[in-house]
Each structure stands twice: as structure tokens, then as C-alpha cells.
C-alpha positions in Angstrom: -2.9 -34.3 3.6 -0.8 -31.8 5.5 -0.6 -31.9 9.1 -0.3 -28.7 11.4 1.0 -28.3 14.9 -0.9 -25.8 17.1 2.2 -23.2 17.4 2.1 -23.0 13.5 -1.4 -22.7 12.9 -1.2 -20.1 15.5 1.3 -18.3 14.0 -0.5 -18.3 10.9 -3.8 -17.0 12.9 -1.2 -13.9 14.0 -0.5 -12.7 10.7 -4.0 -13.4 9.3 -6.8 -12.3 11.6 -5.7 -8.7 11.8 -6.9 -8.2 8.1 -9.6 -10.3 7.8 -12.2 -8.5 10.8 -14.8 -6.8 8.2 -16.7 -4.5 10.7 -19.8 -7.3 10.2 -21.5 -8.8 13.4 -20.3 -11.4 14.6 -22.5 -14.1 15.2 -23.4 -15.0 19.2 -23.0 -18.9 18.5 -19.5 -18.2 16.1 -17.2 -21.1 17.8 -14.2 -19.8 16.0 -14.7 -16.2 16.2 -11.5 -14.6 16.7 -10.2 -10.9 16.1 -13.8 -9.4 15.2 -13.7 -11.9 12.3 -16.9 -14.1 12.5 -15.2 -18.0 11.4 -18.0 -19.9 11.7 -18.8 -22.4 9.0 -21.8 -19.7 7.8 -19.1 -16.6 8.2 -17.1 -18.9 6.3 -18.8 -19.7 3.8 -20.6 -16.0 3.1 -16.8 -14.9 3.1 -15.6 -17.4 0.2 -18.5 -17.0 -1.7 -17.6 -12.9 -1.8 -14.4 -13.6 -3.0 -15.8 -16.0 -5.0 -17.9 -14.2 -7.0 -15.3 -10.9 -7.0 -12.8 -13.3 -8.6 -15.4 -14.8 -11.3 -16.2 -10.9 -12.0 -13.0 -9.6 -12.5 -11.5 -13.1 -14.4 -14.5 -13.1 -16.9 -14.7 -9.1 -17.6 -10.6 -8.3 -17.4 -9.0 -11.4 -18.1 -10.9 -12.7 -21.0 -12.3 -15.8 -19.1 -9.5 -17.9 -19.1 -10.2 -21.5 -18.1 -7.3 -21.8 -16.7 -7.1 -18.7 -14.4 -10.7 -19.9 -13.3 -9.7 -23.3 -12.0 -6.8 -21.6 -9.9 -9.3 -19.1 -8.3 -11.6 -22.5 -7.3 -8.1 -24.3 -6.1 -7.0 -21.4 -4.1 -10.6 -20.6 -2.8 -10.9 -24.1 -1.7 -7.4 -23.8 0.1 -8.8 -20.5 1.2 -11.5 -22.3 3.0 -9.1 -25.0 4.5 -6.9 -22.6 5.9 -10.1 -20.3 7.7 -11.1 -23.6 9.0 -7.7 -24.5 10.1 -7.1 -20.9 12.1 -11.1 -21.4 13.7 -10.0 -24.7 14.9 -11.9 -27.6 13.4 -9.6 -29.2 11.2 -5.4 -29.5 11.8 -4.6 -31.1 8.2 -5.3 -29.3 4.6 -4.6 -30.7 1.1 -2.0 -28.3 0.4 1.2 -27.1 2.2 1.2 -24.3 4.0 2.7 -21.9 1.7 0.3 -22.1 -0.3 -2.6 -21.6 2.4 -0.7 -18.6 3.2 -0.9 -17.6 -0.1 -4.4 -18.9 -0.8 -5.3 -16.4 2.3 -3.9 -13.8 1.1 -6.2 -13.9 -2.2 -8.8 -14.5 0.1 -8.0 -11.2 2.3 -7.8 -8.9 -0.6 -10.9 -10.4 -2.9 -13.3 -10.7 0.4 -13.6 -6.9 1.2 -11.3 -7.3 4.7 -8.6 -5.3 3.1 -9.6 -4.1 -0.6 -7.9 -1.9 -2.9 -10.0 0.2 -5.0 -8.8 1.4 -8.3 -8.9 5.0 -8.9 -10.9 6.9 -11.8 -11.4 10.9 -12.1 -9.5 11.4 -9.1 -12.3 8.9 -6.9 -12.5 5.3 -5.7 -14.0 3.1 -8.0 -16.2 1.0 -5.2 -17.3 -1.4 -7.2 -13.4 -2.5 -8.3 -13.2 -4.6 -4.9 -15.6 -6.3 -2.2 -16.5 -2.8 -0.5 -16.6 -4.6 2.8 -17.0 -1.7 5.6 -14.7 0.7 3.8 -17.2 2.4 1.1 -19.8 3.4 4.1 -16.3 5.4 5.4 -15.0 6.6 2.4 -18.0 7.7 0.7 -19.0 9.7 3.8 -20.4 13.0 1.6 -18.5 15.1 4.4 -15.0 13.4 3.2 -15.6 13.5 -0.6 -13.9 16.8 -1.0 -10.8 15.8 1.0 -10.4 12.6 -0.5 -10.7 13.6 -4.3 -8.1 16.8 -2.9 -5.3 13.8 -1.5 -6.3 11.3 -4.7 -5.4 14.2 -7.1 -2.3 15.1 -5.6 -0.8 11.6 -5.9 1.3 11.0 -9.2 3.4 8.2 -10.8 6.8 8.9 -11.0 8.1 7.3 -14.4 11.0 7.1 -16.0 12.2 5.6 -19.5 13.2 2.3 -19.4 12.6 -0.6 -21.3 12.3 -3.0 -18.3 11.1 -0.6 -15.4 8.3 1.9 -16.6 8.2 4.0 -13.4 10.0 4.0 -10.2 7.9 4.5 -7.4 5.0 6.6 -6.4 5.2 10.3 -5.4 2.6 13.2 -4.0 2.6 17.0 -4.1 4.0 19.1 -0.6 4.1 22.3 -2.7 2.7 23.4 -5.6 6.2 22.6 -7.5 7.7 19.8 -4.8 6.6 16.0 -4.8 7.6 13.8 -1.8 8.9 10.1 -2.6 11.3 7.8 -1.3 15.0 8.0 -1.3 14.8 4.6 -2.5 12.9 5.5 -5.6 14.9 8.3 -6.1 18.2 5.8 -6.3 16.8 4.4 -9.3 17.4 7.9 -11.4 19.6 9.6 -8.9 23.4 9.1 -8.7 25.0 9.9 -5.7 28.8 10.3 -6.0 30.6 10.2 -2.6 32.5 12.9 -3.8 30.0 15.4 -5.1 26.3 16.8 -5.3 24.1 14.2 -6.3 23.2 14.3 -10.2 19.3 12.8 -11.4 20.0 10.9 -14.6 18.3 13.2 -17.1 19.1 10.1 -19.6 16.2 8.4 -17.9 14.1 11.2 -17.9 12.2 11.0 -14.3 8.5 12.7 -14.6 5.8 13.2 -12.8 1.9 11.5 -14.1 -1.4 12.2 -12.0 -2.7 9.5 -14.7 -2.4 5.9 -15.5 -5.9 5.2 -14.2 -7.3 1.6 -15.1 -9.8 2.3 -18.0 -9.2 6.1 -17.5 -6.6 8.4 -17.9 -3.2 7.2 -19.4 -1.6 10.6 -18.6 -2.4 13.9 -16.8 -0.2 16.9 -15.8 2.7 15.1 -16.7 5.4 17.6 -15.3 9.8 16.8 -14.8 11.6 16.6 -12.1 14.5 18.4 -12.1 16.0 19.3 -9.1 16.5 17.2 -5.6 16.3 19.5 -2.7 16.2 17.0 0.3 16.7 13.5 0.8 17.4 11.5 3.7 21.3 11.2 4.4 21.9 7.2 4.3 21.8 5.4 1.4 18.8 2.8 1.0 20.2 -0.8 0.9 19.3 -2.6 -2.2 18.5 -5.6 -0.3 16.6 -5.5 3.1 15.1 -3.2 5.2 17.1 -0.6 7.1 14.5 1.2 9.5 16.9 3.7 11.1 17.1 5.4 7.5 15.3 7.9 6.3 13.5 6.9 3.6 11.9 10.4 2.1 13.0 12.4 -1.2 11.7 15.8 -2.1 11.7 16.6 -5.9 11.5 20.3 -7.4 9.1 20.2 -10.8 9.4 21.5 -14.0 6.8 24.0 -13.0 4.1 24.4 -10.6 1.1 22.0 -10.8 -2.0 22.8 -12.0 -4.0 24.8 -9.6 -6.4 22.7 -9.0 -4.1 20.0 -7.9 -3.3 21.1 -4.4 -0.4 20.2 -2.5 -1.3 18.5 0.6 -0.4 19.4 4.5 1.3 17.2 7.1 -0.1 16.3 10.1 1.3 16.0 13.4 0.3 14.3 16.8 0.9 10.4 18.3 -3.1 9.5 18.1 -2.2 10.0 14.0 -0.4 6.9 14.4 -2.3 4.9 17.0 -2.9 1.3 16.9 -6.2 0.4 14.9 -6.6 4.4 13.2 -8.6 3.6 10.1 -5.9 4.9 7.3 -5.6 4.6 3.8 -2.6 4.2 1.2 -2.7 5.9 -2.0 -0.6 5.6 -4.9 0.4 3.0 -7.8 1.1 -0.7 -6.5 3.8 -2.4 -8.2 4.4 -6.4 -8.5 5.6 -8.0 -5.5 9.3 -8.0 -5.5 10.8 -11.8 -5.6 13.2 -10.4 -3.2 10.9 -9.5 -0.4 8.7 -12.0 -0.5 10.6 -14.4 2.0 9.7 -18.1 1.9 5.9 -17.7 0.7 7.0 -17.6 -3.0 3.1 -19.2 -3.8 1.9 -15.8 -2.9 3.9 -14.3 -5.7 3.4 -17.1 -8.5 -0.8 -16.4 -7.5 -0.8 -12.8 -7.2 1.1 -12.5 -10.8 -1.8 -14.6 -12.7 -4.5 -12.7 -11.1 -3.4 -9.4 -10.8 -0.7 -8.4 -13.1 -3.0 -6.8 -15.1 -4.0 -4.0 -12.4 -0.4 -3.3 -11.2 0.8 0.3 -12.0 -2.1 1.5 -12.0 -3.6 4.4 -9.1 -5.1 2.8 -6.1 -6.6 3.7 -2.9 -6.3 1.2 -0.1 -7.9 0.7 3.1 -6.9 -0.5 6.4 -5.8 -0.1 10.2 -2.8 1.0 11.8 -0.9 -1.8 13.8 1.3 -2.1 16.7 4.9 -1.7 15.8 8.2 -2.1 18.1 10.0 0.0 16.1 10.0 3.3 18.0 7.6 6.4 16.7 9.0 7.5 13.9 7.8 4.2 12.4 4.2 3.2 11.6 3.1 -0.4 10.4 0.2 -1.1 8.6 -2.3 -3.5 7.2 -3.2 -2.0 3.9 -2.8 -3.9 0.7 -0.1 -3.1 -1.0 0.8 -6.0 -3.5 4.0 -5.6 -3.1 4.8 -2.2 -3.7 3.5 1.1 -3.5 6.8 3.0 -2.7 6.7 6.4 -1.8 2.6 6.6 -1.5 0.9 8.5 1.2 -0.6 6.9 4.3 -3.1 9.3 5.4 -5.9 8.8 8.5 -9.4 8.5 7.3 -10.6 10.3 10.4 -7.7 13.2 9.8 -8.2 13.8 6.4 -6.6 15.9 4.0 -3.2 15.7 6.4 -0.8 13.0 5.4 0.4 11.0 8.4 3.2 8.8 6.9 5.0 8.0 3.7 4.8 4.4 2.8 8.6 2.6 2.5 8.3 -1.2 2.4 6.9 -4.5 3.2 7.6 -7.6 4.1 5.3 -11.1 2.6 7.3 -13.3 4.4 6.5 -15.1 7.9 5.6 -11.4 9.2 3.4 -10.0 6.8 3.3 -5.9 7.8 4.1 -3.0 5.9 6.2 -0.2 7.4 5.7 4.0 6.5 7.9 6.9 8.5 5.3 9.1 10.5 6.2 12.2 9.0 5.7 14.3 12.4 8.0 12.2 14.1 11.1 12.6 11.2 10.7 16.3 10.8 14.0 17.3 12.4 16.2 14.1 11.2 18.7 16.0 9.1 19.1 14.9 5.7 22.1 14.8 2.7 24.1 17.4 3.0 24.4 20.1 0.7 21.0 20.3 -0.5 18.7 23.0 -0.6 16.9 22.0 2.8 18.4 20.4 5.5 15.7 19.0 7.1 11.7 18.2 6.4 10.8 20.7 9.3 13.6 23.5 6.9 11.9 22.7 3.6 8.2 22.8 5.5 9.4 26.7 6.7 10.7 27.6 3.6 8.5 26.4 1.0 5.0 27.0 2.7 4.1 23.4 3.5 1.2 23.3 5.7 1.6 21.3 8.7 -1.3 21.0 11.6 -1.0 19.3 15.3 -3.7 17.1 16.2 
């Protein structure tokens, strides 16, 4: 058995009980209620057996049934159980280290309907992809189906042809002919000469998809890109996480999207980006990069035999804003990610169709958090010189981007 200090199982608790409150009642006699998340041995219990049967569901229907796969969902369940136990306070040891509870937690958080991420279909949420927990009651609100299927449809892939790397990143429209992304994303197919304009490698042929739907669409509207107007002015280190950069591209199409596929407005205002705001993250979640994923390399090694199958495909995913020390131009939040998701939109439930934020990075290591620009607080940063627009707020004036104050 593994033994636990109280500092460490505390600090486990931190990163944790954010993401696992499921908006359910907590029971008055819950010992180990902490966070809004009911840990008593029955809250327990009921949680593992949702994640239970959502892993049993999705290994015998997707993955073929695979023996193997099955008695890893039991192991890390039963981990899963240790560690809930461990953070509610009635154990201190578990059977495995604690790497993999962290990691066993993690499969617990995103397969117990805390923090889903639904797969996308037809431009809606599939619900019944991932434990709805309290998000379907939000998101299937009849007054916010027209705004969400407006922001699901304007969110694209951004591929490019390469025999290792499919697609870069994740992009979504501003204009009927300009998609938003990262700068980072765009450094995959851009070069930028220290000399000169910055060229996209046509070689790769970078594109636009509003497809690549699990068990739907495999392409839709698949459009070019062909011209970058704005980008932020710093390069994007490789390695790392450099907050003071700003992370944003803005692509010119091939041609104008469909018209039906309407570009979505920015919204402005602090409450946007307030601690706890219900938001979502839309867009096309990659596998977790070994790079980022800090010490908790279990996490990875679980997530690629469960999941692989579902990355790089369109998702919508759920979750709260959280507090950040990183000044108001950046937002954290608790969304599931797996790993990627570069360049999706983070957009407010409550605020919809505005986009608060563009989603940049994440971190799976001791500080589990993922970080997006609030785009109302980066309108004025000036970007790369010698593009067409040299700034957000100058490309939002001259190419009719909507933007609205809350």
C-alpha cells in the first residue's frame, strides 16, 4: 500500500474537487462533502457506478469489447474509488501510487458527467456520448438551441497534409471569409522569416473542415486558407507556456462560407470571465501532448487506450470558469480538453452566441487548468507587423465583426 501525507492528499483535493461538483444535492449526513461534491460512501459509489457503466457502454459498442481494455476500466475505477475516498478522508493509503490515482481521477472526472465532452453530430451535442450530468438540462434549454447549433456550425478543423499530423489545431468563423485560431497552430504551416512577410506553406495545404463528426460527417464546406491577416507579434515557444503572448491568428478563406454558416460576434465585459461562469469549449480535441503532461505520464498511457479513438473529432465541452492570477487578459478553465483543443472557442453558456475567449493551452501536470485569452481584454494588443490588420479591435472595424458589451 501507498501511504499519503495530509499536505499531498490535500493538494490532490485542490486540483480535483473543482471538476467533480455535479450540481446534485448533496446529502445532509455527507461526512466528506467538499466543493458541492457529495463524497459520501453512497455519493461515491452512485458516482463510480456512472462511470462505470459509461466506460462498459462505450468499450463494448466502440472498442469492440476488448478484454483487456475492460479490466483497465475496473483497475482504474477501483483506483478511482481509492482516491475519492482518500480526498473525503477515510482512508490515507491506496494500492497504487499516486500518479496513477491522479490519473485514475481524471477517467473518473470525464466518464462521471462532472466535466463531459459531448461529441458533435449535425451541428448538435450528442447527449447521450457522455454522463449528461447537470450540463444537458443547460444546454438543451429550447431558448439556447438556435445559438448553440449557430456557434457549433461555425467551428471547423483546420487540416493540413501530412503523413504524421492530419490537422493542426482548431479554428472558428469571425467573418464570413476569416477564421480565428492560434498563432501556435498557425506555426505549423506558416513560416515566418525574420526578414520578410510571413509565407503559409501551400506545400501542406492548410484548409478549413466544419466536418469530421464521430459517425457523421467526414467533410463539410471544406474551404483554403490563403492569406494571414493578423497574428499576434511574438513567436509561440515550442516548449512551454508563454502567457504574455498573444496567442490568436486570423486566416482569410478561399471564399466566403456558406451562408448558413454564420460568423460569430465577440463579447465584451469582466462578468464574461468571472470565476464559476458556466462556459463551454468547442472544437476538435487532440491527444494529450507527452510534452505537457508534466509528471502524471499514467494519465496519458490511460487516456490513449480509452480514448484515442474519439480524438480529432468535433466536441462541445462543459465547465466553469476558474480563478486565475494571471491578469484579465487571461481566463482559466475547467473544461475537458484531453489534451488539446487549440484554437477552439470558449464561449459563456449564459452569453451565448458571443465568444468570450479563444482556448491556448493546458497544463496535466501538478496544476491541472487550462488557459484561453479573453478576447475583450486583447483587442488593442498590436500584432505582427505588416499585416493587413494591426490589431483584433482594426480587423473587428474593418471586416464587420460584431462585437457586443455585456
Amino acid at each position: 500500500m501507498e501511504r499519503h501525507d495530509r499536505a499531498t492528499i490535500d493538494l490532490l483535493a485542490a486540483r480535483v474537487m473543482p471538476r467533480l461538483g455535479d450540481g446534485k444535492a448533496v446529502l445532509e449526513s455527507a461526512e466528506g462533502a467538499r466543493d458541492g461534491a457529495d463524497l459520501s460512501p453512497a455519493g461515491i459509489s452512485e458516482r463510480i457506478e456512472r462511470s462505470e457503466a459509461t466506460l462498459r457502454g462505450y468499450i463494448e459498442h466502440e472498442l469492440g469489447g476488448d478484454p483487456a481494455l475492460e479490466d483497465l476500466a475496473r483497475r482504474m475505477l477501483q483506483t478511482g474509488r481509492e482516491g475519492l475516498e482518500l480526498i473525503a478522508g477515510r482512508r490515507e493509503e491506496t494500492a497504487a501510487p499516486l500518479a496513477e490515482v491522479a490519473a485514475a481521477l481524471e477517467v473518473v472526472v470525464h466518464t462521471d458527467g462532472s466535466r463531459p465532452a459531448f461529441l458533435v453530430r449535425e451541428d448538435a451535442p450528442v447527449f447521450d456520448s457522455s454522463p449528461p450530468g447537470i450540463w444537458v438540462d443547460l444546454l438543451a434549454d429550447p431558448l439556447r438551441d438556435a445559438d448553440l447549433r449557430t456557434a457549433l456550425k461555425a467551428v471547423a478543423r483546420i487540416d493540413i497534409t501530412h503523413p504524421l499530423m492530419p490537422y493542426a489545431g482548431t479554428g472558428w468563423l469571425v467573418a464570413p471569409d476569416l477564421v480565428a485560431t492560434n498563432r501556435h497552430v498557425a506555426q505549423v504551416f506558416v513560416s515566418f522569416p525574420a526578414d520578410g512577410a510571413p509565407v503559409i506553406r501551400h506545400d501542406l495545404a492548410p484548409r478549413i473542415d466544419f466536418g469530421h463528426e464521430f459517425n457523421g460527417r467526414e467533410s463539410a464546406d471544406s474551404q483554403p486558407l490563403t492569406d494571414l491577416v493578423f497574428c499576434g507579434a511574438k513567436p509561440i515557444p515550442p516548449v512551454g507556456i508563454d502567457h504574455d503572448c498573444l496567442d490568436i491568428a486570423v486566416f482569410r478563406l478561399g471564399a466566403p462560407a456558406p451562408a448558413d454558416r454564420k460568423p460569430l460576434a465577440l463579447g465584451e465585459g469582466q462578468r464574461l470571465a468571472l470565476p464559476q461562469t458556466q462556459v463551454f469549449v468547442a472544437g476538435y480535441p487532440a491527444r494529450p501532448d507527452p510534452a505537457s503532461l508534466g509528471s502524471v505520464s499514467e494519465t496519458d498511457r490511460v487516456l490513449r487506450l480509452l480514448f484515442e479513438k474519439l480524438w480529432g473529432f468535433k466536441r462541445l465541452a462543459p465547465g466553469e470558469v476558474t480563478p486565475t492570477g494571471l491578469g484579465a487578459r487571461t481566463l482559466n478553465h475547467d473544461a475537458t480538453t484531453l489534451g488539446g483543443n487549440s484554437g477552439s472557442l470558449v464561449m459563456g453558456i449564459d452569453s451565448l452566441p458571443f465568444v468570450t475567449g479563444i482556448h491556448y493551452g493546458g497544463n496535466w501536470g501538478s496544476d491541472r487548468t487550462n488557459w484561453a485569452h479573453v478576447l475583450g481584454s486583447v483587442l488593442d494588443e498590436p500584432g505582427l507587423p505588416g499585416l493587413r490588420h494591426a490589431s483584433l479591435a482594426d480587423l473587428c472595424a474593418s471586416e464587420g465583426v460584431q462585437r457586443r458589451v455585456f
